[in-house]
VEXLO-771931 format. One line per 3 residues: number of its first residue (from 1); their letters; for each residue z, y, x of C-alpha. Coordinates in Angstrom, 3 decimals. Layout:
BEGIN
NUM> a> Z/Y/X ~ ...
***
This chain:
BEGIN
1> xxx> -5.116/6.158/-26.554 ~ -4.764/8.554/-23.823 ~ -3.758/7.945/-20.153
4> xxx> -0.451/9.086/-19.471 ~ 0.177/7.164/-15.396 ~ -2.570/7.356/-12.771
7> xxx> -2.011/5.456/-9.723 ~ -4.050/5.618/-6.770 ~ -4.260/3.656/-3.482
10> xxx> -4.565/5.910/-0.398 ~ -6.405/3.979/2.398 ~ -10.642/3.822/1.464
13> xxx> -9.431/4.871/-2.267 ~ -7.934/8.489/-2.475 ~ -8.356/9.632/1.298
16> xxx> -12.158/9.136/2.814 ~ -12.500/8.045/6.127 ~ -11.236/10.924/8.018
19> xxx> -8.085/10.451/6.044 ~ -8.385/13.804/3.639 ~ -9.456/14.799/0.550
22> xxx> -10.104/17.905/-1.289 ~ -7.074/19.188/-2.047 ~ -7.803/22.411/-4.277
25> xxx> -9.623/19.946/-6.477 ~ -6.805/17.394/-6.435 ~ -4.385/20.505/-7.273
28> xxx> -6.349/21.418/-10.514 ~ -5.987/17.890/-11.820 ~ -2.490/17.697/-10.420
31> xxx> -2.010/21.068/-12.592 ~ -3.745/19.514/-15.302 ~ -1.860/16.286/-15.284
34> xxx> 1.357/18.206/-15.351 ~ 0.260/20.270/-18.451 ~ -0.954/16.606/-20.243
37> xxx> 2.325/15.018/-19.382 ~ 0.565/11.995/-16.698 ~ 2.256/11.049/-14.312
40> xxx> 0.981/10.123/-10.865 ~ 1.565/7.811/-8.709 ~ 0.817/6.773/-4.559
43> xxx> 0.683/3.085/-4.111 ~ 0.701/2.143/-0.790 ~ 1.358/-0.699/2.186
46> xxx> 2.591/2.200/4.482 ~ 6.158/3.391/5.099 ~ 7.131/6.192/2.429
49> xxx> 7.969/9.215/4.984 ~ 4.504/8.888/6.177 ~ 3.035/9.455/2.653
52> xxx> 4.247/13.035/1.413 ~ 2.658/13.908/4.488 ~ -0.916/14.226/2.552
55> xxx> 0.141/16.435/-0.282 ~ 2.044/19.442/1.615 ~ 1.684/22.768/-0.063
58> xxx> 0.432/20.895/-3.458 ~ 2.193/21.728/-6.346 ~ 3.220/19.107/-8.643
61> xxx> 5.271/15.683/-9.172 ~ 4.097/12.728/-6.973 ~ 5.825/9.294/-7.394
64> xxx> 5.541/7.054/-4.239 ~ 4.873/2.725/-4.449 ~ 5.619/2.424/-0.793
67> xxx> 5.560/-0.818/1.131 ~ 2.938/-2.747/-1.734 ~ 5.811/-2.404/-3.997
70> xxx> 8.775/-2.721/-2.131 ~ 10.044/0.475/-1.849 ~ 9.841/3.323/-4.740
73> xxx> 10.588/6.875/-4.310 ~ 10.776/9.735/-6.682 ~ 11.926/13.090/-6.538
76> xxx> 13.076/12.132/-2.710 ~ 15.317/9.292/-4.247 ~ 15.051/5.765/-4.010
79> xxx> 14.678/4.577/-7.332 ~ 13.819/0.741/-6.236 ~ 13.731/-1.900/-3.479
82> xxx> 12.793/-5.529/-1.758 ~ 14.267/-6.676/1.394 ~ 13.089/-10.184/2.921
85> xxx> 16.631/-11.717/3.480 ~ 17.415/-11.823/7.494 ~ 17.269/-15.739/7.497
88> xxx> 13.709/-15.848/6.241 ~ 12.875/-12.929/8.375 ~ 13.658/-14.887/11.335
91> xxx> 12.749/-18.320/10.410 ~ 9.341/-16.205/10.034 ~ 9.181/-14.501/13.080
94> xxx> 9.944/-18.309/15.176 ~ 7.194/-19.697/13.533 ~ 5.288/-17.118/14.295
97> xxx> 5.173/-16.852/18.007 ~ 3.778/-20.798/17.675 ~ 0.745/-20.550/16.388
100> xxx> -2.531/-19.946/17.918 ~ -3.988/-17.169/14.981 ~ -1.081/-15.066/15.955
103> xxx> -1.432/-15.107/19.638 ~ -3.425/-11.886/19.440 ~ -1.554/-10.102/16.728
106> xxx> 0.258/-6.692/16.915 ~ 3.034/-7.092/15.020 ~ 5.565/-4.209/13.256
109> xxx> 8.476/-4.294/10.894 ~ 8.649/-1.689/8.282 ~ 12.186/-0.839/7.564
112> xxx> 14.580/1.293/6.294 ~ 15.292/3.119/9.439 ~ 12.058/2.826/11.090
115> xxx> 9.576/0.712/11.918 ~ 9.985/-1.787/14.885 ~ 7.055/-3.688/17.483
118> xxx> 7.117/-5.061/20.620 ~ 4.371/-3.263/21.743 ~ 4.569/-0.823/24.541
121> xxx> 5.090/2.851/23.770 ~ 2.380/3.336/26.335 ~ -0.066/1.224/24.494
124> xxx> -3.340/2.335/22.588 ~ -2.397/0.659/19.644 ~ 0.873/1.794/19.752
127> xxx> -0.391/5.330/19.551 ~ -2.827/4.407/16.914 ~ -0.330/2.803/14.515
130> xxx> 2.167/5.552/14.836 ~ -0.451/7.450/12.418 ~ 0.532/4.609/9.701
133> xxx> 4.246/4.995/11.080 ~ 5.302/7.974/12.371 ~ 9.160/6.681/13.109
136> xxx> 7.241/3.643/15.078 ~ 10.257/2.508/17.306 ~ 9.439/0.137/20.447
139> xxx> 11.814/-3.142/20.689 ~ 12.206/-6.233/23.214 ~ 12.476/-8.840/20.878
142> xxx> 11.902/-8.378/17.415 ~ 14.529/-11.079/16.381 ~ 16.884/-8.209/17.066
145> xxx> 16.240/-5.761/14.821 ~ 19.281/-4.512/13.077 ~ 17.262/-2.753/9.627
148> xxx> 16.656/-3.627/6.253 ~ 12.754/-4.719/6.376 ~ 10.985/-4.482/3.368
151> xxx> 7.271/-6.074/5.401 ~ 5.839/-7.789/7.792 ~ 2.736/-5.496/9.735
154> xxx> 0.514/-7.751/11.400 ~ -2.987/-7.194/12.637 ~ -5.781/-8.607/14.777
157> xxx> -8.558/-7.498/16.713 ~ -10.816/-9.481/14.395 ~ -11.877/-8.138/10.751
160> xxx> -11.813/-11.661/9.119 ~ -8.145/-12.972/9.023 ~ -8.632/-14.916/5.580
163> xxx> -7.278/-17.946/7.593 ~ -4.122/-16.223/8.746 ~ -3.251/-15.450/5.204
166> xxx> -3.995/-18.970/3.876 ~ -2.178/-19.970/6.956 ~ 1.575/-18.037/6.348
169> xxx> 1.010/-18.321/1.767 ~ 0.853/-22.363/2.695 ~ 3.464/-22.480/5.208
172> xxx> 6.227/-20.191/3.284 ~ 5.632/-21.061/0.122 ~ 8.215/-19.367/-2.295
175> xxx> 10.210/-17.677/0.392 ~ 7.621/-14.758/1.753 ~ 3.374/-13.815/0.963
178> xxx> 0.603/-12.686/2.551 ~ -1.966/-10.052/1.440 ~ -4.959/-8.526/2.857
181> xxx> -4.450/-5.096/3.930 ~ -8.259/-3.856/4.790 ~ -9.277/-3.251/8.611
184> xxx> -8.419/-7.059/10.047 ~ -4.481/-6.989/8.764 ~ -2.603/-8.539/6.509
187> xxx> 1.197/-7.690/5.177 ~ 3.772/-10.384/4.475 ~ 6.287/-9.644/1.589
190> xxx> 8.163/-11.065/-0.929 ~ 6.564/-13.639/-3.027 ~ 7.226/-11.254/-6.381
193> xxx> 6.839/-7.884/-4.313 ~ 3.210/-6.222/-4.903 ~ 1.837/-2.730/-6.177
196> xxx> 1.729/-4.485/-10.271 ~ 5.641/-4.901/-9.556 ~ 6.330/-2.034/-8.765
199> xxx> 3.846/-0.467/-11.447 ~ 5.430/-2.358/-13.496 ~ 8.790/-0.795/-13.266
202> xxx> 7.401/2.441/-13.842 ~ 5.772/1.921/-16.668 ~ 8.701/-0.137/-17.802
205> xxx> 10.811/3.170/-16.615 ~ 8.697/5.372/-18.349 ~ 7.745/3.269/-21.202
208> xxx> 4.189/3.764/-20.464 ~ 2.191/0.885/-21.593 ~ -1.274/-0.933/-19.706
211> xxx> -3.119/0.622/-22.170 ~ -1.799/4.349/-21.070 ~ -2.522/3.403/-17.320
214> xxx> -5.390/4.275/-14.754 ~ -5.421/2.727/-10.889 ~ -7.746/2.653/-8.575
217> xxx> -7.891/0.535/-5.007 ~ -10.114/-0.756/-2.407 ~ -8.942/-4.534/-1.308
220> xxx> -6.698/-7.367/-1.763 ~ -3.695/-6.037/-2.028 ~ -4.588/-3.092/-5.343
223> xxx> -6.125/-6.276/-7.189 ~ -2.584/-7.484/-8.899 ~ -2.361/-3.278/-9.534
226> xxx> -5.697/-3.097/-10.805 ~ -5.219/-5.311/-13.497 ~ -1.551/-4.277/-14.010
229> xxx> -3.804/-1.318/-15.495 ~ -6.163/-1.230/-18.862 ~ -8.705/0.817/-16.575
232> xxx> -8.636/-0.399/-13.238 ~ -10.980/0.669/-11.080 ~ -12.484/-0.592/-7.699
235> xxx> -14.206/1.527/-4.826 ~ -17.887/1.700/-4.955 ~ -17.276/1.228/-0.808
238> xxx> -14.752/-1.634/-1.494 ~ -15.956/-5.579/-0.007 ~ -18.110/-7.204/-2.351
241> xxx> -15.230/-10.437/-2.657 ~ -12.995/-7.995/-4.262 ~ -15.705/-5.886/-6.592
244> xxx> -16.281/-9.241/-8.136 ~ -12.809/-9.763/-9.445 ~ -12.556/-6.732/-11.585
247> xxx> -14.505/-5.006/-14.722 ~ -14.622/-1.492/-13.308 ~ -16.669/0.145/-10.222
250> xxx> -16.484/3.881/-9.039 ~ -19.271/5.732/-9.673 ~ -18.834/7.036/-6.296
253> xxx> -17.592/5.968/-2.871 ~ -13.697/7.578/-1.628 ~ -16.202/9.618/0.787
256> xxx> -17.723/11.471/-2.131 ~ -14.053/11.936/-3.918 ~ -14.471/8.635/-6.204
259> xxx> -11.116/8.997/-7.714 ~ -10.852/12.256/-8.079 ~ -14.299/12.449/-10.319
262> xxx> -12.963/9.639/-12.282 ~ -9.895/11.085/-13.231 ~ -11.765/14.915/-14.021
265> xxx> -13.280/12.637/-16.847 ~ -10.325/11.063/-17.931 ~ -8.366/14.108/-18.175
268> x> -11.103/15.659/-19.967
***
């Protein structure tokens, strides 16, 4: 059976570490997914308008799994989405300014309008997260944000936040999750929101089956993905703790285009 959906994380997956790729090689297989009929697909945590960002001047139709799930996008329209409901959002929020893991966190809110912190315009990290959100809008209190939020941004000094994300899935059981994100951050979403749901409704959209489907990620957060798909691949440069959950490795790292040499075979 051929493949007929490829969907790729960006972050350590798709983009290497200077955040590129080779983009006349990714426009021949763009080219020659459009002439196979294969659709493809950007599954993300980050905020859609920072996405499109990476594929100026390609030709070609590029589907976007925004937000881990939460928000879809295609041909500019929303086609999908999953608020956390305002009470939960702020029951979150309270809880969160009382415990000692979070004391050190930089915290956003990825919206509809924008995205929201408390951190000072000023600030390094500030500067350094408006890569990640380029409508990154600074706020008093969060509590007062007036936007639809779709996640919860937060992120430590410290690589290892495994205890943070035991900490929030025990404590809000049913009513929000936390993933790993990579780089000492996790996202909190809906319990049901993750890159397989939204997969999910695009194969169920496109009536493309797991068997037709190809994805590829680096951490916690593509695993649910990964398996959504009947290939699912996992970075050669991805942690050990999440190579040993799934059947397929890269050949090669997202430094030495990993993806992109895996889907040349495919569509061969």
């Amino acid at each position: 059976m051929s493949i007929k959906l490829i969907a790729t994380d960006m972050d350590g997956t798709f983009l290497n570490d200077q955040n590129d790729y080779d983009h006349a090689r990714f426009q021949r297989l763009l080219t020659k997914m459009k002439q196979k009929n294969v659709r493809f697909v950007v599954a993300s945590g980050n905020q859609y308008p920072h996405l499109p960002q990476y594929f100026q001047g390609l030709t070609g139709e590029i589907t976007y799994l925004a937000e881990d799930g939460a928000h879809i996008v295609s041909n500019e329209q929303t086609i999908s989405e999953d608020v956390i409901p305002r009470a939960v959002l702020l029951e979150f929020l309270e809880w969160m300014r009382t415990q000692p893991l979070f004391k050190h966190a930089w915290v956003l809110l990825s919206g509809r309008q924008a995205a929201w912190t408390e951190m000072l315009a000023s600030a390094k990290r500030f500067k350094k997260s408006s890569y990640f959100y380029g409508n990154l809008t600074h706020v008093m209190d969060l509590a007062e944000v007036n936007d639809d939020i779709y996640k919860v941004d937060i992120t430590w000094p410290a690589f290892d936040v495994s205890a943070q994300e035991v900490l929030v899935n025990e404590t809000f059981a049913g009513k929000l999750r936390a993933t790993s994100s990579g780089f000492g951050g996790i996202d909190v979403i809906l319990p049901h929101v993750n890159k397989a749901y939204g997969l999910g409704k695009l194969q169920q959209q496109w009536q493309i089956s797991r068997d037709e489907t190809l994805a590829f990620g680096d951490s916690g957060n593509d695993l649910e993905m990964l398996q959504q798909a009947k290939y699912g691949y996992v970075m050669k440069n991805a942690p050990e703790s999440v190579k040993k959950q799934v059947n397929l490795i890269t050949p090669l790292t997202n430094n030495d285009s990993g993806v992109l040499a895996v889907i040349d075979d495919f569509l061969k």
